[in-house]
C-alpha angles and dihedrals in degrees: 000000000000120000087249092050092051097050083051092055093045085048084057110036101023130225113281101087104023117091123174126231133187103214096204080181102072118068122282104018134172117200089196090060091096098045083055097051090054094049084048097055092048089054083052098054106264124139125256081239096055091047085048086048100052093033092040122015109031087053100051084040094055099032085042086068090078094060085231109095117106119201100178121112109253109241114253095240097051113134124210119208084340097304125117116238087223096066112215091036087259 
């Protein structure tokens, strides 16, 4: 959904249960295409909150409901399957 579209669905429907996701798995995707739909809503008119609101907080509402999504910032030293994540071990 275009940038414009998606200003005309929040106008209708307003912002409280809407969210916006880039889905970089199905065909032709552009991971930029949220970041534009929120510049988009402020030229609109709508507030830095509500785009906070459809681009953060309806989406880890929404995904939190799973009880899987973690949030936590992983510790630098954390090793997966014995590997560093710094390769090298720089």
């Amino acid at each position: 959904m275009d940038p414009d579209r998606m200003v005309r669905v929040l106008r209708l429907h307003g912002t409280g249960r809407v969210l916006v996701n880039s889905a970089a798995d199905w065909g032709r995707s552009d991971p930029l295409q949220t970041r534009r739909v929120g510049e988009a809503m402020l030229a609109a008119g709508f507030t830095e909150d509500d785009v906070d609101q459809v681009l953060w907080r309806n989406p880890v509402e929404f995904y939190g409901l799973s009880g899987r999504l973690d949030l936590s910032t992983p510790s630098p030293g954390a090793l997966h399957e014995g590997n560093s994540i710094l390769r090298g071990g720089e």
